[in-house]
PyMOL Python script that loads the backbone (N, CA, C, O; Angstrom):
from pymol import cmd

cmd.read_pdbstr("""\
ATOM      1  N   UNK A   1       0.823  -1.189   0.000  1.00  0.00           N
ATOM      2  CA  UNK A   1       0.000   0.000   0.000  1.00  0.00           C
ATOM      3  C   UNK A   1       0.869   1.255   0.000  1.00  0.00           C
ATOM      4  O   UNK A   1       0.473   2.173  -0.718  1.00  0.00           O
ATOM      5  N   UNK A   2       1.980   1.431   0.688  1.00  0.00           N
ATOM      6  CA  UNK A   2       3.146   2.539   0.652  1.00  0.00           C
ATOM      7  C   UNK A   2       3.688   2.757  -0.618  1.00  0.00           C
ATOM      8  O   UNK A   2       4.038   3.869  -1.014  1.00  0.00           O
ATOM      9  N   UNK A   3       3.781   1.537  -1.382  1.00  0.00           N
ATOM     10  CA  UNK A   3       4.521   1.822  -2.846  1.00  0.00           C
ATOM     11  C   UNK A   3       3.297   2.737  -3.476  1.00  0.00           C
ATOM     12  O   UNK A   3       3.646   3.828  -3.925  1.00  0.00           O
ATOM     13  N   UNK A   4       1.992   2.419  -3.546  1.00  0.00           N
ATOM     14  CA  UNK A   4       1.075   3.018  -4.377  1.00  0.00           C
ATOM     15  C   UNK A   4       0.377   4.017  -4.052  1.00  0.00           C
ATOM     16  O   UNK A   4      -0.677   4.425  -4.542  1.00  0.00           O
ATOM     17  N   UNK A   5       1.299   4.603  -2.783  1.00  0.00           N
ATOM     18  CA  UNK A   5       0.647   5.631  -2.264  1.00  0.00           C
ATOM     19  C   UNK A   5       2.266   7.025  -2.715  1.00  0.00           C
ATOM     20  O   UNK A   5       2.248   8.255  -2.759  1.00  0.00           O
ATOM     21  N   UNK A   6       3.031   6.355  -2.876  1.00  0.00           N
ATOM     22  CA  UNK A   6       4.529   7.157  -2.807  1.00  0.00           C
ATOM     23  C   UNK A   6       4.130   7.362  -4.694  1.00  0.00           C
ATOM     24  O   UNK A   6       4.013   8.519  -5.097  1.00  0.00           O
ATOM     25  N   UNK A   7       3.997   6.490  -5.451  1.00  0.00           N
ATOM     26  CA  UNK A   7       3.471   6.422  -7.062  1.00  0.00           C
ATOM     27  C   UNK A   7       2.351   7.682  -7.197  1.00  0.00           C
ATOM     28  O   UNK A   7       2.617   8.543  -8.036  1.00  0.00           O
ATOM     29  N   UNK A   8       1.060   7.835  -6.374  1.00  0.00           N
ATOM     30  CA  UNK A   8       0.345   8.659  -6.322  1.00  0.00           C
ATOM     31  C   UNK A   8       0.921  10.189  -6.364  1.00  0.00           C
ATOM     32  O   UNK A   8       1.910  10.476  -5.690  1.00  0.00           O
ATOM     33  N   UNK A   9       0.287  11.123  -7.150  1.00  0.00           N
ATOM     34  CA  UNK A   9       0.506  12.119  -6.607  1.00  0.00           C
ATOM     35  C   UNK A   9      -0.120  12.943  -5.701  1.00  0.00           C
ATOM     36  O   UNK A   9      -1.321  12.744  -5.513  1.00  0.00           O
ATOM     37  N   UNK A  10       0.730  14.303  -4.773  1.00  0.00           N
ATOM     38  CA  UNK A  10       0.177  14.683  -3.827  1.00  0.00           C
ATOM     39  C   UNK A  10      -0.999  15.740  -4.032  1.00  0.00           C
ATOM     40  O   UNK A  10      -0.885  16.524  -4.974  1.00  0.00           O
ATOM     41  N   UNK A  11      -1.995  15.802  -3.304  1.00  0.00           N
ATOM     42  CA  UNK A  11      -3.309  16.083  -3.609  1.00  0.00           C
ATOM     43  C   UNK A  11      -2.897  17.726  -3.565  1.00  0.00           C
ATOM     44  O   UNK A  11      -3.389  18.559  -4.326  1.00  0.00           O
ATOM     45  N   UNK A  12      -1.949  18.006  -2.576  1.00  0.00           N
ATOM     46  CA  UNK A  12      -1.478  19.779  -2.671  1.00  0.00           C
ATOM     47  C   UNK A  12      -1.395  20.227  -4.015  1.00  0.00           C
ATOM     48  O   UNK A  12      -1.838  21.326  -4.350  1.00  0.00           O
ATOM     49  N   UNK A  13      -0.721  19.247  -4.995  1.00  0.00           N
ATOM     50  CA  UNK A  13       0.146  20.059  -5.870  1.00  0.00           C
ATOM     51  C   UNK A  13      -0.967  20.285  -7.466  1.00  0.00           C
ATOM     52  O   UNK A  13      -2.131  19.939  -7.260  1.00  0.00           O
ATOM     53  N   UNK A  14      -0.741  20.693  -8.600  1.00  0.00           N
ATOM     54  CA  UNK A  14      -1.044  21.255  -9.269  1.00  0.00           C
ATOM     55  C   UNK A  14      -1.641  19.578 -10.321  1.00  0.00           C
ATOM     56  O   UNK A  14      -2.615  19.311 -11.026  1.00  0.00           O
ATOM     57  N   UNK A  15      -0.420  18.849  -9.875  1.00  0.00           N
ATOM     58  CA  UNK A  15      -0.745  17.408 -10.849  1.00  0.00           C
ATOM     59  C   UNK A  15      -1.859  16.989  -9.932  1.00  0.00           C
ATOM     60  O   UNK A  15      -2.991  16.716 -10.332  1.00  0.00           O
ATOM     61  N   UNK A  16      -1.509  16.960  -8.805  1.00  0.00           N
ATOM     62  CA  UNK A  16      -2.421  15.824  -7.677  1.00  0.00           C
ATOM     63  C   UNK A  16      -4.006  16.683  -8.444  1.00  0.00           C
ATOM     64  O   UNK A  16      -4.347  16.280  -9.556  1.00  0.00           O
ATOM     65  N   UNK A  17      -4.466  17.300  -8.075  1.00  0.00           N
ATOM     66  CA  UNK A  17      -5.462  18.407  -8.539  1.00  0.00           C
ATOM     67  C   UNK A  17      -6.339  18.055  -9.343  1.00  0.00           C
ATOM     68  O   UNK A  17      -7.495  17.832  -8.982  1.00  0.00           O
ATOM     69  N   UNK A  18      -5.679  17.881 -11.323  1.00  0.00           N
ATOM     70  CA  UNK A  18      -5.538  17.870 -12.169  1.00  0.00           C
ATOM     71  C   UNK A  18      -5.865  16.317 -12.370  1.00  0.00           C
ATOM     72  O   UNK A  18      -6.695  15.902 -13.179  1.00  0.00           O
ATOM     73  N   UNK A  19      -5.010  15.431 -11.427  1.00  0.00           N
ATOM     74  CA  UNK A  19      -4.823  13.921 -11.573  1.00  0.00           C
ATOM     75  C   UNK A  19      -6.365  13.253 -10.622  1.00  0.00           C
ATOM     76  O   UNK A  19      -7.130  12.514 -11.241  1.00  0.00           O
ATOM     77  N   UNK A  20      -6.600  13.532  -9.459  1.00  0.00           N
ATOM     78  CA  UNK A  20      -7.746  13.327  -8.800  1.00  0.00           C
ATOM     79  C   UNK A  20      -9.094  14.416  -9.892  1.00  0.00           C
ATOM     80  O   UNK A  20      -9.916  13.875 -10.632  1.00  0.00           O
ATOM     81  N   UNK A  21      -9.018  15.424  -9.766  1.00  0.00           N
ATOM     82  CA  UNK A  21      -9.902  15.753 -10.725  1.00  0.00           C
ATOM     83  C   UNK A  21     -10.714  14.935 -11.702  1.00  0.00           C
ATOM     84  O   UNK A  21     -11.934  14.769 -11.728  1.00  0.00           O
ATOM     85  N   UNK A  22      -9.574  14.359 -12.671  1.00  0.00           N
ATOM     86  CA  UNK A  22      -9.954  13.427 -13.906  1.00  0.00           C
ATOM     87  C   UNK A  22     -10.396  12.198 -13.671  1.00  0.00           C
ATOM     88  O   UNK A  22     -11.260  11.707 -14.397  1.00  0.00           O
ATOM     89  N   UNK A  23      -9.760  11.395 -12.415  1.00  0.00           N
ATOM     90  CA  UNK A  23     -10.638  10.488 -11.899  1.00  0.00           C
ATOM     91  C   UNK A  23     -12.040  10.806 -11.611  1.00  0.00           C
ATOM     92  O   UNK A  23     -13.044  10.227 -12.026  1.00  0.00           O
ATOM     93  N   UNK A  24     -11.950  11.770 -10.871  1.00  0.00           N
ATOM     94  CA  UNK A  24     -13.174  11.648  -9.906  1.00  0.00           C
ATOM     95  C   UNK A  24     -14.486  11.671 -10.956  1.00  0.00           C
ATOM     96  O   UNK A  24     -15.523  11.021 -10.821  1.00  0.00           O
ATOM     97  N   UNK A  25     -14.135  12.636 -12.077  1.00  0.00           N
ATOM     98  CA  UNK A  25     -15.465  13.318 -13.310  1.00  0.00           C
ATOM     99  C   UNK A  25     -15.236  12.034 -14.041  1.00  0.00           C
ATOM    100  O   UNK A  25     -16.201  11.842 -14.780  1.00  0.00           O
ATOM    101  N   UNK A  26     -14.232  10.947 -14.148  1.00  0.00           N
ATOM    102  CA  UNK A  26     -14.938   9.561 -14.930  1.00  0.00           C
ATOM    103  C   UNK A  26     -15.336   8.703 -14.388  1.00  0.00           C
ATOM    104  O   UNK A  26     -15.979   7.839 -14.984  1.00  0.00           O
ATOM    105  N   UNK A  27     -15.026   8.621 -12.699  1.00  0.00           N
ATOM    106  CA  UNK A  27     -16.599   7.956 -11.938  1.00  0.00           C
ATOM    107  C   UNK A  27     -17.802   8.272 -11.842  1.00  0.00           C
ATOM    108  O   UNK A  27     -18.730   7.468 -11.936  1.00  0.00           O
ATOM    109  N   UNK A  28     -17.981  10.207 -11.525  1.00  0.00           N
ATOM    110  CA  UNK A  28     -19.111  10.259 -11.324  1.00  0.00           C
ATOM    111  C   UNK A  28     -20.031  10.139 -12.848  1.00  0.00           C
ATOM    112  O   UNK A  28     -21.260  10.205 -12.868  1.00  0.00           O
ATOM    113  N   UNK A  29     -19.159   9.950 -14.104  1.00  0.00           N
ATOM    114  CA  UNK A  29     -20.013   9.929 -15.458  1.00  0.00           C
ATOM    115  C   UNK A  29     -20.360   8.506 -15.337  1.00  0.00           C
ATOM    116  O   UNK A  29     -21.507   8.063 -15.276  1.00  0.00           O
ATOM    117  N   UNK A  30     -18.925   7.614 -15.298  1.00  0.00           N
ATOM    118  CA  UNK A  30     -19.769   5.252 -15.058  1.00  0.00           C
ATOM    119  C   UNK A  30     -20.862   5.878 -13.906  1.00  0.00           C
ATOM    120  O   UNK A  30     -21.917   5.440 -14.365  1.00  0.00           O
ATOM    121  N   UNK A  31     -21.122   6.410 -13.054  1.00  0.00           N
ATOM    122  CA  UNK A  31     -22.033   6.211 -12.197  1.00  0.00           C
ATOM    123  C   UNK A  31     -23.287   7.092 -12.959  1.00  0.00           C
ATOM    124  O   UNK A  31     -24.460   6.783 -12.750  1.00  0.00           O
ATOM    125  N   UNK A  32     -23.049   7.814 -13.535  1.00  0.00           N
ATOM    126  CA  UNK A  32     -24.125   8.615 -13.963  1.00  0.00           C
ATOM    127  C   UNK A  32     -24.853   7.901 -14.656  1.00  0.00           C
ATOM    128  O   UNK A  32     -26.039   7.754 -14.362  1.00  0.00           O
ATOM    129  N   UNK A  33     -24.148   7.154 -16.002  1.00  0.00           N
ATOM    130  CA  UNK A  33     -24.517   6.016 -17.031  1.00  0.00           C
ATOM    131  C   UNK A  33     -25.214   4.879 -16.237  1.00  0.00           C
ATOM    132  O   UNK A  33     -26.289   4.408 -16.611  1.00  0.00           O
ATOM    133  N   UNK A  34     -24.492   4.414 -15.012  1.00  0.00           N
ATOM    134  CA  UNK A  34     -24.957   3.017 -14.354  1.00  0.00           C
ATOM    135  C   UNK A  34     -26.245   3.414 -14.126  1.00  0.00           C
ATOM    136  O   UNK A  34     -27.076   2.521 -14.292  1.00  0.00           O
ATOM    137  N   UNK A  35     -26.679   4.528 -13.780  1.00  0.00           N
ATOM    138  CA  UNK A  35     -27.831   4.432 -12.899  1.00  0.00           C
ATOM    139  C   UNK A  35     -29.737   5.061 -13.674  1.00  0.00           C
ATOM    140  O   UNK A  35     -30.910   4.852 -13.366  1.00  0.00           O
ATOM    141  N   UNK A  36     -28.734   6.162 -15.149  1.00  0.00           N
ATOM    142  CA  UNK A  36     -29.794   5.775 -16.035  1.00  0.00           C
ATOM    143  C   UNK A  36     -29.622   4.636 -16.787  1.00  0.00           C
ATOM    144  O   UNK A  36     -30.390   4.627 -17.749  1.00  0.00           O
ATOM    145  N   UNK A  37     -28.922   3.691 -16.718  1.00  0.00           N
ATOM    146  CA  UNK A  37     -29.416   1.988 -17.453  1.00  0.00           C
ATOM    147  C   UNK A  37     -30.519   1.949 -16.586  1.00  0.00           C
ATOM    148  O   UNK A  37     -31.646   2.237 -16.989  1.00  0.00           O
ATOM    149  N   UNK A  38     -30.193   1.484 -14.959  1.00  0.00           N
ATOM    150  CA  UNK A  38     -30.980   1.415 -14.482  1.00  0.00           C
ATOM    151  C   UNK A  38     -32.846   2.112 -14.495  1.00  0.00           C
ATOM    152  O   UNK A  38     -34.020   1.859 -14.767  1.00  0.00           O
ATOM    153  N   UNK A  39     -32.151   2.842 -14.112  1.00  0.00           N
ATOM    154  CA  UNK A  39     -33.635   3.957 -14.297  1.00  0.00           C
ATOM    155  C   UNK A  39     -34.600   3.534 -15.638  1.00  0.00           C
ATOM    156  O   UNK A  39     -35.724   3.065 -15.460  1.00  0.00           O
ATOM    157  N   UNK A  40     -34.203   3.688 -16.600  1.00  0.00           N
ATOM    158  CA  UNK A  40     -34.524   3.195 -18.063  1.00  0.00           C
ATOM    159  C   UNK A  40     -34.848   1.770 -18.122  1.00  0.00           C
ATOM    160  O   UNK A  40     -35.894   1.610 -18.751  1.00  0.00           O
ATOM    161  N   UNK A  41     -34.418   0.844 -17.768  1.00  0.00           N
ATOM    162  CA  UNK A  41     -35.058  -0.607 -17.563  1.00  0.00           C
ATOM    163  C   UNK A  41     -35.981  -0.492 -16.796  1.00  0.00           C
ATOM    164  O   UNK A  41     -36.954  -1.158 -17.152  1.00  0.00           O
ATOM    165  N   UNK A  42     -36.154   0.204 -15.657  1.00  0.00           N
ATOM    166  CA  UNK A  42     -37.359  -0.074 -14.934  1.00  0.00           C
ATOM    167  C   UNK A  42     -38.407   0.447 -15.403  1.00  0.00           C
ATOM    168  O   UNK A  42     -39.498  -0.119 -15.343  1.00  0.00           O
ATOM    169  N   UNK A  43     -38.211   1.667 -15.966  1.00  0.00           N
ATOM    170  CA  UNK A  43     -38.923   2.685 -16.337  1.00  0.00           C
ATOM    171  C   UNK A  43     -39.999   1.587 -17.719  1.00  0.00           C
ATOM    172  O   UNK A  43     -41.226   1.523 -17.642  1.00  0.00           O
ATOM    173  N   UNK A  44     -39.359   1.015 -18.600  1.00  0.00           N
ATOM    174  CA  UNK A  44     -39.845   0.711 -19.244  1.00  0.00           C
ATOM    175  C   UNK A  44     -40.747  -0.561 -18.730  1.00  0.00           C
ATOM    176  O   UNK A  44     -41.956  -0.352 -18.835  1.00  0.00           O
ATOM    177  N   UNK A  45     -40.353  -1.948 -18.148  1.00  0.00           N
ATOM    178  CA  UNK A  45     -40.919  -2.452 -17.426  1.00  0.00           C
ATOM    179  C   UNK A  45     -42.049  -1.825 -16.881  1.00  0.00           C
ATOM    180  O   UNK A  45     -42.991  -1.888 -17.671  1.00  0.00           O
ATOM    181  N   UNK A  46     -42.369  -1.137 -15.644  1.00  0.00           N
ATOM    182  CA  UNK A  46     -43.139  -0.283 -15.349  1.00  0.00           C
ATOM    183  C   UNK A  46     -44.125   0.065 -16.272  1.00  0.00           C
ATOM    184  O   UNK A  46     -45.294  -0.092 -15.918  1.00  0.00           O
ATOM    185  N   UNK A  47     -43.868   0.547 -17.484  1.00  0.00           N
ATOM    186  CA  UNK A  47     -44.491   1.504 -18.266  1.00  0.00           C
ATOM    187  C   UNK A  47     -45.602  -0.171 -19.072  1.00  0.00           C
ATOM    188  O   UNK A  47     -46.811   0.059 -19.111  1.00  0.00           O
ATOM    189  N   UNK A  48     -45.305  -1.158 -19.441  1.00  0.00           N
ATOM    190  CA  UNK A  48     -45.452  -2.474 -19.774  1.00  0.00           C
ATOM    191  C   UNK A  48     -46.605  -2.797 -18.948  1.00  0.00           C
ATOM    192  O   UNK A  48     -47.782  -2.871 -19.299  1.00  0.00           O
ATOM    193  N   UNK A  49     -46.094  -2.979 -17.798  1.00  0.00           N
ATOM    194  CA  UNK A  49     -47.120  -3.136 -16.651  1.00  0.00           C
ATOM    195  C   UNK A  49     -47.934  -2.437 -16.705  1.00  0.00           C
ATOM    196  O   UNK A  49     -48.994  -2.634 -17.299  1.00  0.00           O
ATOM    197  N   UNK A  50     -47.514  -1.103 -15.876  1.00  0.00           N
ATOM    198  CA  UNK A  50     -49.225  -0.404 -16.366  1.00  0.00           C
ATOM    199  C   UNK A  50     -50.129  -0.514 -17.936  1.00  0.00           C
ATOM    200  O   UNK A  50     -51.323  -0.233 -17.836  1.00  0.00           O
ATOM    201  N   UNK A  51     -49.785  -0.777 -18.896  1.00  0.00           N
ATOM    202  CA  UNK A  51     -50.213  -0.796 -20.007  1.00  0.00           C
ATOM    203  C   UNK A  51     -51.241  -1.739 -19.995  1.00  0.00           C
ATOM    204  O   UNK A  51     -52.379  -1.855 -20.449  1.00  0.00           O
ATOM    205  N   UNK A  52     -50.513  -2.321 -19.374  1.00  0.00           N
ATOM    206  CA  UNK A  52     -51.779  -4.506 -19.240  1.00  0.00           C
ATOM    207  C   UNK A  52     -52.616  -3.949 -18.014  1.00  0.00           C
ATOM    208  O   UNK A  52     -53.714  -4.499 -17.937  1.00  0.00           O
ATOM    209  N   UNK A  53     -52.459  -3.327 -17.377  1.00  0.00           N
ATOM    210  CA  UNK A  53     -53.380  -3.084 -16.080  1.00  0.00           C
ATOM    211  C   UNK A  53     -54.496  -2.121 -16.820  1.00  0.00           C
ATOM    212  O   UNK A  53     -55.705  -2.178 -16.592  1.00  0.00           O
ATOM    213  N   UNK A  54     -53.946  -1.353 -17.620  1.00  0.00           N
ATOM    214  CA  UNK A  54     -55.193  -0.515 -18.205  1.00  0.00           C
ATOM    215  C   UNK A  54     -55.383  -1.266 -18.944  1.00  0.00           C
ATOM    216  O   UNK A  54     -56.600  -1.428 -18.854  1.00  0.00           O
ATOM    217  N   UNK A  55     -54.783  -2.353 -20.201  1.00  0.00           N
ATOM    218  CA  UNK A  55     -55.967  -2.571 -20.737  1.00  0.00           C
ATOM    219  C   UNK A  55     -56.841  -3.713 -20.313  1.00  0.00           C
ATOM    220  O   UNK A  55     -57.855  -3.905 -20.983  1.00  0.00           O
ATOM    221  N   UNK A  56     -56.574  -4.553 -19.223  1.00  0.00           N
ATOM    222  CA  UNK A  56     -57.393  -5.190 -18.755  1.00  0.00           C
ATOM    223  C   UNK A  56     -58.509  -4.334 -17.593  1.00  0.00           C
ATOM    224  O   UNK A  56     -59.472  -4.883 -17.058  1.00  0.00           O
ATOM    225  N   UNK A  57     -58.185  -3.198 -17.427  1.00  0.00           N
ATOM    226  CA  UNK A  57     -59.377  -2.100 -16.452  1.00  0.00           C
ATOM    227  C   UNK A  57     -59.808  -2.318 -17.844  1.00  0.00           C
ATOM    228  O   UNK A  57     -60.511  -3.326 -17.907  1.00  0.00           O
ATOM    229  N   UNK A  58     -59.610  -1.628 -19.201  1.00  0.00           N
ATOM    230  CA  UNK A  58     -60.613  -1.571 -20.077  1.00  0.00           C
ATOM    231  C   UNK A  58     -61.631  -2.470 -20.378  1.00  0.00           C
ATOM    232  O   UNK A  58     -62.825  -2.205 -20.524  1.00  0.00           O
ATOM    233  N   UNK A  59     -60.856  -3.995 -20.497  1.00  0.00           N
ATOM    234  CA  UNK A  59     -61.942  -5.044 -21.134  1.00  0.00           C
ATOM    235  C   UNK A  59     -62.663  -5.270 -20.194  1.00  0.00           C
ATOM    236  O   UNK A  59     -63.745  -5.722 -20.567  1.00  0.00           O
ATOM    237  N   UNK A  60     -62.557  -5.154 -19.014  1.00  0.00           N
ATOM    238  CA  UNK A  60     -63.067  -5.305 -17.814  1.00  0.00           C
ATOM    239  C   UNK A  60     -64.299  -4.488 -17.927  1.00  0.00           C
ATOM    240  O   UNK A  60     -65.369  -5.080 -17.787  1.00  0.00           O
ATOM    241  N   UNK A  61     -64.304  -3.296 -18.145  1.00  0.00           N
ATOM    242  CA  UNK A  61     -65.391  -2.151 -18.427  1.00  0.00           C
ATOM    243  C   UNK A  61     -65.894  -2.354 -19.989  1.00  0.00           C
ATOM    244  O   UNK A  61     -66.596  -1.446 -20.432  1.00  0.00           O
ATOM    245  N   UNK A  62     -65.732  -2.961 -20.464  1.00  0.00           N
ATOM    246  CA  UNK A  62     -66.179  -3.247 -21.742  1.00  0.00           C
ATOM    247  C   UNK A  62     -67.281  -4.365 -21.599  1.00  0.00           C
ATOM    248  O   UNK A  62     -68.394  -4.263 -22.116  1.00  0.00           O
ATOM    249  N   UNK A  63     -66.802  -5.605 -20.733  1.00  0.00           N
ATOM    250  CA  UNK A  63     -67.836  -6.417 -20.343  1.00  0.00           C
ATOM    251  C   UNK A  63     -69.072  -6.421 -19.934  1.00  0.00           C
ATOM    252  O   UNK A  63     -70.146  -6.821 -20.384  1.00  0.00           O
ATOM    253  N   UNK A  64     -68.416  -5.479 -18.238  1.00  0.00           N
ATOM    254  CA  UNK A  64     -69.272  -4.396 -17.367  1.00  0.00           C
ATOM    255  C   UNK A  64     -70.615  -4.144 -18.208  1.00  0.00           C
ATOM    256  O   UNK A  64     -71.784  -4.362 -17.891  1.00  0.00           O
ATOM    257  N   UNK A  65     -69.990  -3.541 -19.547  1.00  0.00           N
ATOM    258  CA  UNK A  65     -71.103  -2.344 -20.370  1.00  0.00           C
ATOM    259  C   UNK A  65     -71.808  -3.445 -20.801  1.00  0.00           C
ATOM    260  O   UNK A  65     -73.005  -3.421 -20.515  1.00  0.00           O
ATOM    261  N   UNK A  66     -71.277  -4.715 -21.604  1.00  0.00           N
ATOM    262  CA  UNK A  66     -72.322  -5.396 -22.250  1.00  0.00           C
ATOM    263  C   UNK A  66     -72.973  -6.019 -21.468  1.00  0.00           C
ATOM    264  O   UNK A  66     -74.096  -6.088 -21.967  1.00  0.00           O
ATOM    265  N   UNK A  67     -72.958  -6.795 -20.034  1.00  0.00           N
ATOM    266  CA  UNK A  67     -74.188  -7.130 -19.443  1.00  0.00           C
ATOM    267  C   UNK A  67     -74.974  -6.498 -18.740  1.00  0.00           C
ATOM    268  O   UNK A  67     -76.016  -6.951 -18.265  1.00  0.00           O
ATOM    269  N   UNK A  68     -74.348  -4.874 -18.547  1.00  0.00           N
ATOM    270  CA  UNK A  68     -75.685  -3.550 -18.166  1.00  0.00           C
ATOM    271  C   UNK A  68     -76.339  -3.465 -19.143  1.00  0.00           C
ATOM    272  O   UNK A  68     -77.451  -3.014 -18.869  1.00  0.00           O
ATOM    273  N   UNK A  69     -76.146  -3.770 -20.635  1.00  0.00           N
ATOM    274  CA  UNK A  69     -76.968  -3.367 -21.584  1.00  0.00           C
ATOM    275  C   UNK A  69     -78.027  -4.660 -21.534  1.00  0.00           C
ATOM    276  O   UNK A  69     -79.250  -4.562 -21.425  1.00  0.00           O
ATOM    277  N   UNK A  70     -77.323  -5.785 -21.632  1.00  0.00           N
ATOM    278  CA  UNK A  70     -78.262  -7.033 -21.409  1.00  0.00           C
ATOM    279  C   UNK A  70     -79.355  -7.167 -20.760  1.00  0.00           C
ATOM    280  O   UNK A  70     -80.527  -7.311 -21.110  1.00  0.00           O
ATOM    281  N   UNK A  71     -78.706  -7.088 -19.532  1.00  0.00           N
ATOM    282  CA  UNK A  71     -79.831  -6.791 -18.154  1.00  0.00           C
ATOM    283  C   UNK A  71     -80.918  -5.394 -18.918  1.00  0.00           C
ATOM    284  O   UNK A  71     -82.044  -5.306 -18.428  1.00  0.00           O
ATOM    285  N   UNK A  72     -80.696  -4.782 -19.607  1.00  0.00           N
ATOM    286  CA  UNK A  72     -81.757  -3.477 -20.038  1.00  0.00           C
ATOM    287  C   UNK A  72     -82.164  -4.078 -20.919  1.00  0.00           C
ATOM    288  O   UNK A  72     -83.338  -4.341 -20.660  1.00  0.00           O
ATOM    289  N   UNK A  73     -81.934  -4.401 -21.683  1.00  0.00           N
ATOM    290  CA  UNK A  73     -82.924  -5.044 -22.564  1.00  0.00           C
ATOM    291  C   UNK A  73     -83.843  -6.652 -22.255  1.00  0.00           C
ATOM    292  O   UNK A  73     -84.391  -7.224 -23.197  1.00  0.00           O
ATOM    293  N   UNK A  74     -83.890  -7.228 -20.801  1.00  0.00           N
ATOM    294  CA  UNK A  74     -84.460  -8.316 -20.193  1.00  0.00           C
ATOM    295  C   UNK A  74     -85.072  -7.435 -19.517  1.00  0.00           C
ATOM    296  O   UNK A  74     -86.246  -7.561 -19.864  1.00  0.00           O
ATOM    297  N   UNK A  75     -85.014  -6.714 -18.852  1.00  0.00           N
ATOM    298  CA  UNK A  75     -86.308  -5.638 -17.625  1.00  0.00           C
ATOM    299  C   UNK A  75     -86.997  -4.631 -18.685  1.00  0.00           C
ATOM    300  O   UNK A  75     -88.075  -4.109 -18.400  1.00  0.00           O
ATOM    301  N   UNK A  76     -86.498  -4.430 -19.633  1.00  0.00           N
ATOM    302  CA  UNK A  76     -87.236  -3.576 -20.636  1.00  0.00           C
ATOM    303  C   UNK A  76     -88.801  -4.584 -21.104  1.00  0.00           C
ATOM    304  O   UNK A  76     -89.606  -4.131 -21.917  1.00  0.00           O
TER     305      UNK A  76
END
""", "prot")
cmd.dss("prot")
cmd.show_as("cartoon", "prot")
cmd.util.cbc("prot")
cmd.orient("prot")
């Protein structure tokens, strides 16, 4: 751990700065990317799901309608 810390440069100086800098802005971009994959898979999933939930609320209310109409035309 001493060798790769003596290899490092020091965070005072103008490289250290410059050198931590450039790390740090190409983690926080893999993390930026990691987490809209994420976001975006679920998102779509999600979006899937609700789709089948409405359209089964629909056929559901579609049914609904044809045996209210039924029933009206047997009491009629």
């Amino acid at each position: 751990m001493e060798k790769i810390n003596e290899q490092l440069p020091d965070i005072s100086s103008i490289t250290g700065i410059m050198f931590y800098s450039f790390i740090s802005y190409w983690m926080i971009f893999a993390l930026s990317i990691i987490v809209d994959r994420f976001m975006f898979s679920s998102k779509s999933n999600e979006n899937s799901k609700m789709k089948k939930i409405i359209k089964a609320r629909d056929v559901k209310k579609q049914q609904a309608d044809k045996l209210l109409k039924k029933i009206d035309n047997v009491t009629k």
